[in-house]
C-alpha positions in Angstrom: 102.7 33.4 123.3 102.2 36.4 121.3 104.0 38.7 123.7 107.3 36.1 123.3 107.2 36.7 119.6 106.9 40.4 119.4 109.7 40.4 121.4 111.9 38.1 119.6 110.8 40.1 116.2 111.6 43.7 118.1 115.1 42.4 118.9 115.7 42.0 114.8 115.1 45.4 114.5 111.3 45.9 113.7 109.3 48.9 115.0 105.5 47.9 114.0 103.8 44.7 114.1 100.2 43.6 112.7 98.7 41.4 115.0 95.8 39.7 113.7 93.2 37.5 116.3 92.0 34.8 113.6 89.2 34.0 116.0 87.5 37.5 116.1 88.9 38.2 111.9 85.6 38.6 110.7 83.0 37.8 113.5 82.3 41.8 114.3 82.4 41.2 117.5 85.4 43.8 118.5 89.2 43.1 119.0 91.0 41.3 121.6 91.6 44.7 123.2 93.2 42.9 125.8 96.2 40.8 123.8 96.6 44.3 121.8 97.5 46.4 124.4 100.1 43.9 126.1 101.9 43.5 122.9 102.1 47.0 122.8 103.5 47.5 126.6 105.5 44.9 126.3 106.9 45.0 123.1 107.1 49.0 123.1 106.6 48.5 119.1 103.5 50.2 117.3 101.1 47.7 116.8 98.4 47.6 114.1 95.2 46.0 115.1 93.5 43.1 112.5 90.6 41.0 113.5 87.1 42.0 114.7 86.9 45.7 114.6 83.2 46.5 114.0 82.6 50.0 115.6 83.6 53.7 116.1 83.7 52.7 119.8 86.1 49.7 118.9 88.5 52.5 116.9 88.1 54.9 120.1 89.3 52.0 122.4 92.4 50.5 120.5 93.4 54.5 120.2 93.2 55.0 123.8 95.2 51.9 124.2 97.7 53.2 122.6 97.0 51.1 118.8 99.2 52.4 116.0 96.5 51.3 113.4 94.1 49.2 112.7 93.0 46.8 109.8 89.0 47.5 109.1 87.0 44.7 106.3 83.9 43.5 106.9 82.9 45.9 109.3 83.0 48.4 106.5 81.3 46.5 103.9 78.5 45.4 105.6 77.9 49.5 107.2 78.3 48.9 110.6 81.5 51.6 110.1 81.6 54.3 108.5 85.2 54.8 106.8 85.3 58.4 107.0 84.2 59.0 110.5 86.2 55.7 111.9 89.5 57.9 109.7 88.3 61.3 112.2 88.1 59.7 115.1 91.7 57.9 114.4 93.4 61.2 113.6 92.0 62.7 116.7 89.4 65.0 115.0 
């Protein structure tokens, strides 16, 4: 389980890691808002999200959840996110 590994990889010292859902990398169809944000209570480390963000409302959500950061690709390239407004709303502007 993820949660079991963040753990494991908090006790060697680390303070962020990037968790990645291969099966929403790509599909812009959101994150797996849910496995996020019990990494992040569980693991108390920052965790950047990677795999299927796609919208403003997607960046508002994983910052509300408490999300360190997240990894954007597709979404960007294709237009359905605008780099500069997603980098507002993560800063809190």
């Amino acid at each position: 389980m993820a949660t079991d590994l963040a753990l494991k990889l908090k006790e060697t010292g680390l303070k962020e890691i990037l968790y990645t859902d291969i099966a929403k990398d790509g599909m812009l169809q959101g994150p797996n808002f849910e496995s996020l944000k019990e990494i992040a209570e569980v693991s108390q480390m920052r965790v950047i999200a990677s795999g299927g963000v796609t919208t403003i409302d997607d960046i508002k959500k994983l910052k509300a959840d408490g999300t360190f950061a997240a990894i954007v690709g597709k979404a960007i390239y294709s237009g359905k996110l605008n780099l500069q407004e997603a980098i507002k709303v993560a800063r809190g502007a």
